[in-house]
Predicted model as a PDB file, atoms N, CA, C, CB and O in Angstrom, pLDDT in the B-factor column:
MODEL        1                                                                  
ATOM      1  N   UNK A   1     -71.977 177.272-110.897  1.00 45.00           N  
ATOM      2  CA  UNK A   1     -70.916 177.270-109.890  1.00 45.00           C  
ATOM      3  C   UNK A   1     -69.683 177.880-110.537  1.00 45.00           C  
ATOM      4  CB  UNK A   1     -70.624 175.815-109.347  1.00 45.00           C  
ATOM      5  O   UNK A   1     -68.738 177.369-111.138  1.00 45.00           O  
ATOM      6  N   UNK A   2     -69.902 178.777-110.315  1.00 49.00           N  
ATOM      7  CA  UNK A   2     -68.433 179.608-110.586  1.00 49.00           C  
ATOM      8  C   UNK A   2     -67.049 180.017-110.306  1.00 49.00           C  
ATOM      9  CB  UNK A   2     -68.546 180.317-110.571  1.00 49.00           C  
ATOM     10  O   UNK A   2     -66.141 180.542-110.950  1.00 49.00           O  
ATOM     11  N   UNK A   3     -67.291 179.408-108.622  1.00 46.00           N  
ATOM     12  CA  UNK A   3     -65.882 179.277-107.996  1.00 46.00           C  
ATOM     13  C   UNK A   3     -65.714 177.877-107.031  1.00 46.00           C  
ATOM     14  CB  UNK A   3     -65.610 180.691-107.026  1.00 46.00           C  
ATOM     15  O   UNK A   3     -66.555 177.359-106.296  1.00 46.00           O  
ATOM     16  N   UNK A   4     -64.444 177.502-107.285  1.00 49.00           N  
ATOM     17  CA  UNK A   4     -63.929 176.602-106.519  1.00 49.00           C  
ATOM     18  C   UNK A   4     -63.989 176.441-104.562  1.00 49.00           C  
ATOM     19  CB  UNK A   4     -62.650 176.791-107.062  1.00 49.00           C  
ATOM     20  O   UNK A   4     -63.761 177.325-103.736  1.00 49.00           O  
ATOM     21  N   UNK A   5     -64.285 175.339-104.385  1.00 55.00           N  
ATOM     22  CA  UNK A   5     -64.416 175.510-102.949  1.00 55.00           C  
ATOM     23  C   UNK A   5     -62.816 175.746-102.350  1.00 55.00           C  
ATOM     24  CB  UNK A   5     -65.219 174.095-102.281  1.00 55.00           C  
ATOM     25  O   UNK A   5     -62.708 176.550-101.424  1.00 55.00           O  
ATOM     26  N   UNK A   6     -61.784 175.179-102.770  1.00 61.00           N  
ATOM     27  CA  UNK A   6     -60.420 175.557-102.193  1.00 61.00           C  
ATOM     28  C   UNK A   6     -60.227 176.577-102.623  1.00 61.00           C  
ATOM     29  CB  UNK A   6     -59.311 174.815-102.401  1.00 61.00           C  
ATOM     30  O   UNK A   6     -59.715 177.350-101.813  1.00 61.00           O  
ATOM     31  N   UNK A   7     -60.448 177.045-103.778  1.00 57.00           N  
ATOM     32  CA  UNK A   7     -59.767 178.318-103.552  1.00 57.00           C  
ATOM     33  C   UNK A   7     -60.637 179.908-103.538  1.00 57.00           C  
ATOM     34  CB  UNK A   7     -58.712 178.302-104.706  1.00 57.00           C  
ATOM     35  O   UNK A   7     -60.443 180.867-104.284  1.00 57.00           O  
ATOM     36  N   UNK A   8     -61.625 179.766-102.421  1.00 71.00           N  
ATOM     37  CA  UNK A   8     -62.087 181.460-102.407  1.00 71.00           C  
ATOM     38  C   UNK A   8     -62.982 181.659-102.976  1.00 71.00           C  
ATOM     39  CB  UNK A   8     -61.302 182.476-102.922  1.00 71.00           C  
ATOM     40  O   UNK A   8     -63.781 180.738-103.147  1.00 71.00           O  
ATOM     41  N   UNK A   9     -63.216 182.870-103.481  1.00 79.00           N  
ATOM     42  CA  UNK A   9     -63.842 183.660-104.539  1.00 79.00           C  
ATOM     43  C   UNK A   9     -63.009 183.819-105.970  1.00 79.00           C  
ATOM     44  CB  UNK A   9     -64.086 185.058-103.925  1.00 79.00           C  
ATOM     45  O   UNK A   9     -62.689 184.884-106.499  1.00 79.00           O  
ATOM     46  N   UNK A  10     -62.800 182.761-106.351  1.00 78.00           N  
ATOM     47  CA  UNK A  10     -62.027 183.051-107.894  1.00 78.00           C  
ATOM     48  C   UNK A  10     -62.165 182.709-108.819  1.00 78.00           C  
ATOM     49  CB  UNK A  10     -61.049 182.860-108.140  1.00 78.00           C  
ATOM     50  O   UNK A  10     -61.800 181.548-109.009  1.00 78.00           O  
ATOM     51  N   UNK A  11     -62.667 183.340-109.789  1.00 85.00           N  
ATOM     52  CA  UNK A  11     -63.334 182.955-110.979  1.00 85.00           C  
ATOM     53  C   UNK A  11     -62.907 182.123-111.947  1.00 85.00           C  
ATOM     54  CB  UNK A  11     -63.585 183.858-111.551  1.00 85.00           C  
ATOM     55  O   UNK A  11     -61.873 181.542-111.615  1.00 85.00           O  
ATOM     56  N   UNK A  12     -63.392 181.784-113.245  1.00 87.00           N  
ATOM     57  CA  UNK A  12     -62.891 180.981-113.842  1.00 87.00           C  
ATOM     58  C   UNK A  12     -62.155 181.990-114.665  1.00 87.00           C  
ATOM     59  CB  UNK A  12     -63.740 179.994-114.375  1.00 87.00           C  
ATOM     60  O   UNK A  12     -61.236 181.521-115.336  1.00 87.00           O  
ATOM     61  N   UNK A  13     -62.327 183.056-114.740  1.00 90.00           N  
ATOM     62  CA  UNK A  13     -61.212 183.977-115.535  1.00 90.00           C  
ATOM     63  C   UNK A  13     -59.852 183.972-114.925  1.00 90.00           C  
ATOM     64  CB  UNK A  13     -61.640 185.530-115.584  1.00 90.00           C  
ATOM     65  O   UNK A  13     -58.799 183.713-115.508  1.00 90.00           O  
ATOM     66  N   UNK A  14     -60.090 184.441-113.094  1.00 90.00           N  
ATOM     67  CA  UNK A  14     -58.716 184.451-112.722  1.00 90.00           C  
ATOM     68  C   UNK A  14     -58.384 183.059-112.588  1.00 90.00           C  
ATOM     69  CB  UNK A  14     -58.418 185.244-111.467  1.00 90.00           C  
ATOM     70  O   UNK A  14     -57.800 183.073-111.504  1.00 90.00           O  
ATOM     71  N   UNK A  15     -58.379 182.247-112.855  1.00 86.00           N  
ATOM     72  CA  UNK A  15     -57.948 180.957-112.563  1.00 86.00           C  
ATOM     73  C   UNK A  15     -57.215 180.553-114.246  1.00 86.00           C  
ATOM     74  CB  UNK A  15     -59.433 179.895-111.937  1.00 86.00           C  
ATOM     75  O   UNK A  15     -56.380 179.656-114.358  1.00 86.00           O  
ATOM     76  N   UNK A  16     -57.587 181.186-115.160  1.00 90.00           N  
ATOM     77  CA  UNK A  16     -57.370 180.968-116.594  1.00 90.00           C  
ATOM     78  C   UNK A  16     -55.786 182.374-116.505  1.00 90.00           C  
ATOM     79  CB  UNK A  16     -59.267 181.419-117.835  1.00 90.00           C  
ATOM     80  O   UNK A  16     -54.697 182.303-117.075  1.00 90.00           O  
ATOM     81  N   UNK A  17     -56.191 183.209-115.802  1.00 92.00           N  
ATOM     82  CA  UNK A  17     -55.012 184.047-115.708  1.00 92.00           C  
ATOM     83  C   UNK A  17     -53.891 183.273-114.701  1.00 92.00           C  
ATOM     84  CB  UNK A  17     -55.483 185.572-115.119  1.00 92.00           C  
ATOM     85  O   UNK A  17     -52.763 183.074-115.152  1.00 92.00           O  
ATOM     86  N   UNK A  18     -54.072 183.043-113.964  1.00 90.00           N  
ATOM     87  CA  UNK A  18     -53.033 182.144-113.179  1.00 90.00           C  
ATOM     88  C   UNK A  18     -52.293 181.210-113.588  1.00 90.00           C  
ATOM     89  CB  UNK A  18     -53.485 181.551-112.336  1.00 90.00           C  
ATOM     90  O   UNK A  18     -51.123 181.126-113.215  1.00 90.00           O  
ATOM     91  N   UNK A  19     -53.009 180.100-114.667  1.00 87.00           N  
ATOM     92  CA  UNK A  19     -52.364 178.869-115.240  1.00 87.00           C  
ATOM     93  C   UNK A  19     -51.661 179.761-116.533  1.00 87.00           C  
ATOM     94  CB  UNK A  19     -53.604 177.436-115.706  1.00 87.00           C  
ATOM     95  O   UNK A  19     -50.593 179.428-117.048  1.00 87.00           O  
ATOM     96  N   UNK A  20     -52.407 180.872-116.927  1.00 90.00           N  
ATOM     97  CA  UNK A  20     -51.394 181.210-118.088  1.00 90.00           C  
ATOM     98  C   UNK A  20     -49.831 181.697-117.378  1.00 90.00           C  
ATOM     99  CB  UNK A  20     -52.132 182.616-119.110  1.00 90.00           C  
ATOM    100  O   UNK A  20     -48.769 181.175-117.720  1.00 90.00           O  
ATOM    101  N   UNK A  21     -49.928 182.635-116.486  1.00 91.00           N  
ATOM    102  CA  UNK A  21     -48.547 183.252-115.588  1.00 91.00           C  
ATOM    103  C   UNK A  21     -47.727 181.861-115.519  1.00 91.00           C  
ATOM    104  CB  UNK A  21     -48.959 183.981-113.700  1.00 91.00           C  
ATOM    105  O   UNK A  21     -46.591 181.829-115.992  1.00 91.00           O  
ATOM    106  N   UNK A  22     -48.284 180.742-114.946  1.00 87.00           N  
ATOM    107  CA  UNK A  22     -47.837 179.761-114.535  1.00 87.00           C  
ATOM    108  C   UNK A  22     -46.811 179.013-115.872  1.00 87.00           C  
ATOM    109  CB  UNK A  22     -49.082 179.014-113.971  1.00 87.00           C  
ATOM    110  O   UNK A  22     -45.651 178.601-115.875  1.00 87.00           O  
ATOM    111  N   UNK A  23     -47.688 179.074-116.742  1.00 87.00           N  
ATOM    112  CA  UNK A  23     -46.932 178.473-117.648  1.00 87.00           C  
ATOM    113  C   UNK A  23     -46.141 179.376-118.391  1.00 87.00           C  
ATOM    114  CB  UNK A  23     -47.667 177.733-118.435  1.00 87.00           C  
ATOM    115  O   UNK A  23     -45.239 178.696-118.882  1.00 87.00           O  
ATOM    116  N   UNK A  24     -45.999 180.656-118.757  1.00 89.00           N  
ATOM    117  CA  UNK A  24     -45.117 182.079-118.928  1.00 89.00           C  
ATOM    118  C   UNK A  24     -44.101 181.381-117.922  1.00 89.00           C  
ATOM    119  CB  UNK A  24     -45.930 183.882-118.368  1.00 89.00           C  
ATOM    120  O   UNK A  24     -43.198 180.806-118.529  1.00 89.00           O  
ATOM    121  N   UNK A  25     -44.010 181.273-116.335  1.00 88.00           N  
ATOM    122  CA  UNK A  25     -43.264 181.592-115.539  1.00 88.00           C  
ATOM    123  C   UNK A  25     -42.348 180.524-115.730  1.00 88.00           C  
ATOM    124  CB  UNK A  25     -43.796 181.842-114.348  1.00 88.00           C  
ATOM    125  O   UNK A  25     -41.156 180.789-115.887  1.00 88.00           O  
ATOM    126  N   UNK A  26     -42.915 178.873-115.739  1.00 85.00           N  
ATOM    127  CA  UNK A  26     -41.461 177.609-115.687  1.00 85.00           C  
ATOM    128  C   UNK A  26     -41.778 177.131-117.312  1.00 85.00           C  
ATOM    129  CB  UNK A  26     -41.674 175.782-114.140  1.00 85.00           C  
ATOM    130  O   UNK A  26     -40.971 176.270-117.664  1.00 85.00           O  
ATOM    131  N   UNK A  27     -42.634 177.445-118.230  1.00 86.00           N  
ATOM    132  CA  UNK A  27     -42.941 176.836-119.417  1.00 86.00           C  
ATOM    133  C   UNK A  27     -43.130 175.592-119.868  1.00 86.00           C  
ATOM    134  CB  UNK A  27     -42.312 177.113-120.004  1.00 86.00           C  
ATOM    135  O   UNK A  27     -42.502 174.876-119.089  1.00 86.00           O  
ATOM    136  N   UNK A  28     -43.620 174.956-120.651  1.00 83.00           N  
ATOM    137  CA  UNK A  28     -44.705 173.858-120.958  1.00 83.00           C  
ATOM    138  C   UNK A  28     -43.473 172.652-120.524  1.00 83.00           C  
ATOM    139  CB  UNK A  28     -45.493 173.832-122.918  1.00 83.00           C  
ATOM    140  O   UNK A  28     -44.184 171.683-120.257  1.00 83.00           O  
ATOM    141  N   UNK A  29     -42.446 172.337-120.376  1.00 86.00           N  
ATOM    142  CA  UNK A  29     -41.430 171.684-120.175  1.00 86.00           C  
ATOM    143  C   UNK A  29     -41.357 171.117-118.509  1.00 86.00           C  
ATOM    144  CB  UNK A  29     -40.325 172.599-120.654  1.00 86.00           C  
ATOM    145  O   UNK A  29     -41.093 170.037-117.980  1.00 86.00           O  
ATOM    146  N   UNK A  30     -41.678 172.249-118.110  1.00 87.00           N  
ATOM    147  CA  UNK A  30     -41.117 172.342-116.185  1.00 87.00           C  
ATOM    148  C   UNK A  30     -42.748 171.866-115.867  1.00 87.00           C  
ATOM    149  CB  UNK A  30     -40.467 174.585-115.195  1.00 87.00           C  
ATOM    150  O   UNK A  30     -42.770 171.064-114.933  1.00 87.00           O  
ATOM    151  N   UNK A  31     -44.060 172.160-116.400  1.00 85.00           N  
ATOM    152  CA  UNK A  31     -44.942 172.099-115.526  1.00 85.00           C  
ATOM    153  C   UNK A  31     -45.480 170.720-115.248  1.00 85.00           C  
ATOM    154  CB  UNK A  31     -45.844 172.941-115.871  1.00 85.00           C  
ATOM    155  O   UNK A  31     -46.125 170.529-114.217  1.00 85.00           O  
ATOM    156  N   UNK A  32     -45.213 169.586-116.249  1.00 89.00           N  
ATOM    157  CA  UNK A  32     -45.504 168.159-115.622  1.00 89.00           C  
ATOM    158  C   UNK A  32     -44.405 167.939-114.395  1.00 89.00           C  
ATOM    159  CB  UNK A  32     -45.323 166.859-116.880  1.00 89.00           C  
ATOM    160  O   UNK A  32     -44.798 167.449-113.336  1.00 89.00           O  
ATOM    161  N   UNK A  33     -43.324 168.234-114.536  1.00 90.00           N  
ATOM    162  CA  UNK A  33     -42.416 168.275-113.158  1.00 90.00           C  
ATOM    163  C   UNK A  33     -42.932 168.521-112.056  1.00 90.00           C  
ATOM    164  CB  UNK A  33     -41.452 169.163-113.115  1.00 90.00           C  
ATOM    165  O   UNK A  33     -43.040 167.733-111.117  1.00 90.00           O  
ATOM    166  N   UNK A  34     -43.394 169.985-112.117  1.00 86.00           N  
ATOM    167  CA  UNK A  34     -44.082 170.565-110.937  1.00 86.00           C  
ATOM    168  C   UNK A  34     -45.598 169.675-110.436  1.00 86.00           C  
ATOM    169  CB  UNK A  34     -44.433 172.216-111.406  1.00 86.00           C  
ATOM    170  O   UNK A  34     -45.745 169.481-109.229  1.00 86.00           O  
ATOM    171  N   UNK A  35     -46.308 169.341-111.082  1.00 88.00           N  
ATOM    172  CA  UNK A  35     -47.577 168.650-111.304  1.00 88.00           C  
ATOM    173  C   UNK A  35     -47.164 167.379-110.243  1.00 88.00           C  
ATOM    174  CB  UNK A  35     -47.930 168.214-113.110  1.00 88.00           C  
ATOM    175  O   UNK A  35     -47.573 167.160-109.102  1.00 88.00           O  
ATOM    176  N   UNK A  36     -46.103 166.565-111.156  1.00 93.00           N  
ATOM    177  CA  UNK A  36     -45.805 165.844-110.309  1.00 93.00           C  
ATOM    178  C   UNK A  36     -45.349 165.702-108.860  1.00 93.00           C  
ATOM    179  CB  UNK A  36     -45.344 165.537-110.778  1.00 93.00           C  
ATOM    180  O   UNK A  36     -45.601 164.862-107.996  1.00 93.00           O  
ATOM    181  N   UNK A  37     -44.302 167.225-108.888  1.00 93.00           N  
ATOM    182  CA  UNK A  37     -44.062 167.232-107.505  1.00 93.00           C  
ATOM    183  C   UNK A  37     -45.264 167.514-106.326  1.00 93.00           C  
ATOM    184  CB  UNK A  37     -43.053 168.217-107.401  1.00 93.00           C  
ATOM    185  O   UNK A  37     -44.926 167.183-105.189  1.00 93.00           O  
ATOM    186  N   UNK A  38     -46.324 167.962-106.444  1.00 92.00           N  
ATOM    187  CA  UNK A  38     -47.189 168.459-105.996  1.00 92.00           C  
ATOM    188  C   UNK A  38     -47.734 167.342-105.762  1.00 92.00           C  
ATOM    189  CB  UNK A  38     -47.744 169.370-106.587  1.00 92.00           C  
ATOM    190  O   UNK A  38     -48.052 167.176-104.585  1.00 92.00           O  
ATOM    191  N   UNK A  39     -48.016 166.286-106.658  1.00 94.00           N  
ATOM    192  CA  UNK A  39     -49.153 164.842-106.458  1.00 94.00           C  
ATOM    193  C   UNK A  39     -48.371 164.422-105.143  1.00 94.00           C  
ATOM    194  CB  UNK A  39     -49.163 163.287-107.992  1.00 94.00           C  
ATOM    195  O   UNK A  39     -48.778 164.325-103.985  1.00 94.00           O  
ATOM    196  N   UNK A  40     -46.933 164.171-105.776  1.00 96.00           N  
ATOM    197  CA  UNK A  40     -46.364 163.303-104.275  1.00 96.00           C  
ATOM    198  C   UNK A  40     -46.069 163.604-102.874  1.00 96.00           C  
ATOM    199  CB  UNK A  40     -45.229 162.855-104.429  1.00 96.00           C  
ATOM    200  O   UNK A  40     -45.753 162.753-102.042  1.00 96.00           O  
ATOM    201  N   UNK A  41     -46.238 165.375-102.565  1.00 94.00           N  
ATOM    202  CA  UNK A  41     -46.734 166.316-101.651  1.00 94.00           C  
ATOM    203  C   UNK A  41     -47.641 165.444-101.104  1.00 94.00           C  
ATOM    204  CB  UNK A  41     -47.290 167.647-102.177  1.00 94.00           C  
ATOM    205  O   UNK A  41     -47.480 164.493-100.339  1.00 94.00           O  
ATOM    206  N   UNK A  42     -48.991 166.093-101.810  1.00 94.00           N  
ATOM    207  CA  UNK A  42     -49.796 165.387-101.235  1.00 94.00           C  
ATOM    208  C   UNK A  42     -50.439 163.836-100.963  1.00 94.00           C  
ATOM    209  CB  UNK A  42     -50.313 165.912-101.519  1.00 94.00           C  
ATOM    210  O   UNK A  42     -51.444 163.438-100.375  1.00 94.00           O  
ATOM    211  N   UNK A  43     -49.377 163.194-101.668  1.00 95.00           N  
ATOM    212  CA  UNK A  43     -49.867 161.782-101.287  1.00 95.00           C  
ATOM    213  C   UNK A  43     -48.529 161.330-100.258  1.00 95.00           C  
ATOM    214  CB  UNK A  43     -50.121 160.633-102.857  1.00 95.00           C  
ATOM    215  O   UNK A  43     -48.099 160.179-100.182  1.00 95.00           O  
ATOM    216  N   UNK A  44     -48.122 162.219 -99.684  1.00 95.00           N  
ATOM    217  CA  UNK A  44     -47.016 161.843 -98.447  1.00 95.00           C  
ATOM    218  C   UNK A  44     -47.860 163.034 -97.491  1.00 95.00           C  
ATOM    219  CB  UNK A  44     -44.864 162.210 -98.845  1.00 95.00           C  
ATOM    220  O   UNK A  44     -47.447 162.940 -96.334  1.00 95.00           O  
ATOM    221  N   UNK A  45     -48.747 163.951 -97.601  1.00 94.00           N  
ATOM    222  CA  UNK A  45     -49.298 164.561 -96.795  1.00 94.00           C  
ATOM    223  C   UNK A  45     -50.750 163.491 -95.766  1.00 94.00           C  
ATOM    224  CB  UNK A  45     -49.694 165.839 -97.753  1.00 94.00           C  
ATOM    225  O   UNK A  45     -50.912 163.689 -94.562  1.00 94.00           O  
ATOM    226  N   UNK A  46     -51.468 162.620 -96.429  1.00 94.00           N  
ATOM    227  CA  UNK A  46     -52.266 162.033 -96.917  1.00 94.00           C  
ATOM    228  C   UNK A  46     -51.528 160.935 -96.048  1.00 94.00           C  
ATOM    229  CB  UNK A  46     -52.510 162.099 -98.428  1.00 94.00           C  
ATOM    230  O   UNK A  46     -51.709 160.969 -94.831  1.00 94.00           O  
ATOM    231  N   UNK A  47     -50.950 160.250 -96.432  1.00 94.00           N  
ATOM    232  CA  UNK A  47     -50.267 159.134 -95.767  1.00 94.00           C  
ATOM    233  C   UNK A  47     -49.725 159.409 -94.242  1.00 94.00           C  
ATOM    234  CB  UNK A  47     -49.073 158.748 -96.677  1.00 94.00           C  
ATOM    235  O   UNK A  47     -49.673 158.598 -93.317  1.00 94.00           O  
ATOM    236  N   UNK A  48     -49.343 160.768 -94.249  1.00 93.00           N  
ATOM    237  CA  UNK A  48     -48.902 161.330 -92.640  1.00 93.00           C  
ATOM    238  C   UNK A  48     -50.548 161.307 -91.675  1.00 93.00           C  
ATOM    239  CB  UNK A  48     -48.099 163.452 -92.782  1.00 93.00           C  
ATOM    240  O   UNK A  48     -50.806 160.732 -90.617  1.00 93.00           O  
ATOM    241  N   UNK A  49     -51.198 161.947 -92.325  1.00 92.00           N  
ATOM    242  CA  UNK A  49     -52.428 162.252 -91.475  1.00 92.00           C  
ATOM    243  C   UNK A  49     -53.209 160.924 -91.207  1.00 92.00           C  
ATOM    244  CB  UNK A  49     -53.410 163.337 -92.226  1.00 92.00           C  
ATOM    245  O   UNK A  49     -53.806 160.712 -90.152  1.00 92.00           O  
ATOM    246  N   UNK A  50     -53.144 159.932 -92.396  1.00 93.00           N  
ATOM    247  CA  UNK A  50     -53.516 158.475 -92.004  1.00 93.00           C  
ATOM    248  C   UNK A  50     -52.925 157.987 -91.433  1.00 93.00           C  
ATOM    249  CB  UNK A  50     -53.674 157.651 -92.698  1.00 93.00           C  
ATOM    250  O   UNK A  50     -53.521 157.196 -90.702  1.00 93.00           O  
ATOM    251  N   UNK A  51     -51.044 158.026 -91.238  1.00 91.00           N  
ATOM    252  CA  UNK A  51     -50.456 157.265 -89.880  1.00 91.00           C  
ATOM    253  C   UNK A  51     -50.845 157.900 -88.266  1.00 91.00           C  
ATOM    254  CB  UNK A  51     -48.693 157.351 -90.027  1.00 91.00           C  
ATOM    255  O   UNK A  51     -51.175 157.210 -87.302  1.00 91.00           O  
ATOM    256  N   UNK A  52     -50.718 159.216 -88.292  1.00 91.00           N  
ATOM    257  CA  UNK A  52     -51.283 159.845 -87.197  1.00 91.00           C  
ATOM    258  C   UNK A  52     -52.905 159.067 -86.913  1.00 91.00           C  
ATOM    259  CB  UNK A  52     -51.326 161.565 -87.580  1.00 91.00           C  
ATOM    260  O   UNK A  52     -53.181 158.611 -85.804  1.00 91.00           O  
ATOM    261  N   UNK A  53     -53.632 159.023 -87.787  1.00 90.00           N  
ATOM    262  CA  UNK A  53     -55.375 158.792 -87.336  1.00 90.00           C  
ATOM    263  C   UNK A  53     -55.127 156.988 -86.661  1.00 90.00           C  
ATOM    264  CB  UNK A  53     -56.883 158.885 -89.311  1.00 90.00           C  
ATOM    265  O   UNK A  53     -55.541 156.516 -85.602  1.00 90.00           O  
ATOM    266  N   UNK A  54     -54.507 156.490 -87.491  1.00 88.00           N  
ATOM    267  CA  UNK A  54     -53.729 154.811 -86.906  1.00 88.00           C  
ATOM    268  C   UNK A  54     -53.501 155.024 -85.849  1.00 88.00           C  
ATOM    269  CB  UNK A  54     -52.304 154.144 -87.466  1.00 88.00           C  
ATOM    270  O   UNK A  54     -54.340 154.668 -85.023  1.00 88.00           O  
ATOM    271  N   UNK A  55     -52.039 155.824 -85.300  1.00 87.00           N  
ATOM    272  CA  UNK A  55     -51.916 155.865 -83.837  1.00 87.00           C  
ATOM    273  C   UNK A  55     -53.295 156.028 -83.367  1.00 87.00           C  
ATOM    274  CB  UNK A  55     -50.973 157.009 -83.306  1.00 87.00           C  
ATOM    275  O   UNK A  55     -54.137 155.133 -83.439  1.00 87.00           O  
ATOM    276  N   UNK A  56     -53.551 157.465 -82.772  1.00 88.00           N  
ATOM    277  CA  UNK A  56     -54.865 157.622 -82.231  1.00 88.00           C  
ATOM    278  C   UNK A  56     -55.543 156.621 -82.045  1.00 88.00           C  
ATOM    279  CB  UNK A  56     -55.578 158.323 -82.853  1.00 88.00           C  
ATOM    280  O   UNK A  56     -55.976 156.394 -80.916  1.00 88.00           O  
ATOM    281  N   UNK A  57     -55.820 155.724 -83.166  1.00 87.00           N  
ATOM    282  CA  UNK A  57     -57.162 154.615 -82.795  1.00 87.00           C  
ATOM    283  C   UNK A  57     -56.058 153.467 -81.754  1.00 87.00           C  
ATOM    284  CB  UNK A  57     -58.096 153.553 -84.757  1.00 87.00           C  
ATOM    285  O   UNK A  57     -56.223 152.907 -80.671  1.00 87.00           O  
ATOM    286  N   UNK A  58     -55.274 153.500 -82.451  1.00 86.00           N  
ATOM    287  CA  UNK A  58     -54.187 152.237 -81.165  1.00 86.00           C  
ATOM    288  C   UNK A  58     -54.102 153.092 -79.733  1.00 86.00           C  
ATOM    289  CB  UNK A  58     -51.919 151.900 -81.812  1.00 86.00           C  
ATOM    290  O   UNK A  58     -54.325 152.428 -78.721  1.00 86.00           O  
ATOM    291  N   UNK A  59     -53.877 154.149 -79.605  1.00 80.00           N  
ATOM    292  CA  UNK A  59     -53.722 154.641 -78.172  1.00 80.00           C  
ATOM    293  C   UNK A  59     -55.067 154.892 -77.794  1.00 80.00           C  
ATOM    294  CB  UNK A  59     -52.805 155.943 -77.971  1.00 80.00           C  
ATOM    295  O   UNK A  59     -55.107 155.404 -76.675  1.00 80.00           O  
ATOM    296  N   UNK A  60     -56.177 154.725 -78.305  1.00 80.00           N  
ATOM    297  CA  UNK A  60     -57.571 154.767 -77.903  1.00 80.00           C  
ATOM    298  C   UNK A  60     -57.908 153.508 -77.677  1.00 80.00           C  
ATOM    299  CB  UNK A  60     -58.481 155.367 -78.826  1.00 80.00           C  
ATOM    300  O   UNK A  60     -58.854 153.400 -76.896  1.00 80.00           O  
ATOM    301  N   UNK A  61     -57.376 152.303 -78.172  1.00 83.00           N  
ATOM    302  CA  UNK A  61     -58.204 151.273 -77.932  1.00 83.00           C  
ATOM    303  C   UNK A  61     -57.264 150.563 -76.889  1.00 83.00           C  
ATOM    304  CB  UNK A  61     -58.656 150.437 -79.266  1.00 83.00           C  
ATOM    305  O   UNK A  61     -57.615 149.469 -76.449  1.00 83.00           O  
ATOM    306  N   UNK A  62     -56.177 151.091 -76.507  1.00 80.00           N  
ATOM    307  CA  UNK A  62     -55.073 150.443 -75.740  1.00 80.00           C  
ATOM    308  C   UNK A  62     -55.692 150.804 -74.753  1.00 80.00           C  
ATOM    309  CB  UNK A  62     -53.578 150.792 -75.836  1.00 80.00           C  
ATOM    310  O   UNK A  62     -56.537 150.097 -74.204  1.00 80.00           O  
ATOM    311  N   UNK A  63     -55.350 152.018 -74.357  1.00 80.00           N  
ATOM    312  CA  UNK A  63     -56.271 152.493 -73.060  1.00 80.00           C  
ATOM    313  C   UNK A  63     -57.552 152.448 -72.732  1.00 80.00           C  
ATOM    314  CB  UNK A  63     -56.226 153.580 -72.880  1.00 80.00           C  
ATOM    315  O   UNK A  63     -57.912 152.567 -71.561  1.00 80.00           O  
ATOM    316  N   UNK A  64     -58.439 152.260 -73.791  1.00 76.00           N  
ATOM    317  CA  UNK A  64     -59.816 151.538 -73.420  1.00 76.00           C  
ATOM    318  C   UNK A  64     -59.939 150.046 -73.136  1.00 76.00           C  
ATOM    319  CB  UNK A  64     -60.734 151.734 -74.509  1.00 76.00           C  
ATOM    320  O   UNK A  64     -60.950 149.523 -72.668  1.00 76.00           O  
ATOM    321  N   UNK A  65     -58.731 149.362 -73.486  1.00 65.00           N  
ATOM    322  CA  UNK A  65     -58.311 147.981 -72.598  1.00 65.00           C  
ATOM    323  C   UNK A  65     -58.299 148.132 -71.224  1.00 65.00           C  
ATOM    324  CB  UNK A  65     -56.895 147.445 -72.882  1.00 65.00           C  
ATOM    325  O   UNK A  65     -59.192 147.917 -70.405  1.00 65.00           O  
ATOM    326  N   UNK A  66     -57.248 148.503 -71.091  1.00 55.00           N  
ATOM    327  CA  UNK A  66     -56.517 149.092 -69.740  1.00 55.00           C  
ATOM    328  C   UNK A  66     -57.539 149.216 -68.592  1.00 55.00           C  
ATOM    329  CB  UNK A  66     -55.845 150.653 -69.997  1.00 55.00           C  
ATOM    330  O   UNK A  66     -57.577 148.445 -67.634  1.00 55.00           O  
ATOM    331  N   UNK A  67     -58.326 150.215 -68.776  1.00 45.00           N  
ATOM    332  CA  UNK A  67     -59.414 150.676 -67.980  1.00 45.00           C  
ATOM    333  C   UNK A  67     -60.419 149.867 -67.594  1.00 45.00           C  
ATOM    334  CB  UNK A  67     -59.968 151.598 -68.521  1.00 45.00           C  
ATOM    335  O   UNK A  67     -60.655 150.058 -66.401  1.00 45.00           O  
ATOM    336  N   UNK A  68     -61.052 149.122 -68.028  1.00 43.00           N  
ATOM    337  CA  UNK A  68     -61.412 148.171 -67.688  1.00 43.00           C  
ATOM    338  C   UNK A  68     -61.393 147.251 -66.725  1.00 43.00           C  
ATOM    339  CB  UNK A  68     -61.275 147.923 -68.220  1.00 43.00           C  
ATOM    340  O   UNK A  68     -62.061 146.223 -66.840  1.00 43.00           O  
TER     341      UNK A  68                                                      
ENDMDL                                                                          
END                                                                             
C-alpha cells in the first residue's frame, strides 16, 4: 500500500517531500504548534457533526412521537 486513502495518489516520496517543505517553511519550533492547532480543528469539527447527528435523532424521534 503505497498511498494514503485521504490523500490521492501520493506516494511515500511525495509525502517525505512535503513534511520536509513543511518543516523548511515554519521550522522544528512552529510545527508542534501547528500539529496542535490542527488536533483541536478537528476535535471541534468532530464535536460539531456529533451535535448536529444529536439534533437529528431528537427531531426524528420528536416527530415520530407526534405522529402517532
Amino acid at each position: 500500500m503505497n498511498s494514503l486513502l485521504f490523500l490521492g495518489n501520493l506516494g511515500t516520496t511525495e509525502i517525505i517531500i512535503i513534511a520536509l517543505l513543511v518543516l523548511l517553511l515554519f521550522g522544528a519550533k512552529k510545527i508542534p504548534e501547528l500539529m496542535k492547532g490542527i488536533g483541536k480543528g478537528v476535535k471541534n469539527f468532530k464535536e460539531g457533526v456529533k451535535g448536529i447527528e444529536d439534533d437529528i435523532k431528537i427531531d426524528d424521534t420528536a416527530s415520530n412521537g407526534t405522529a402517532k
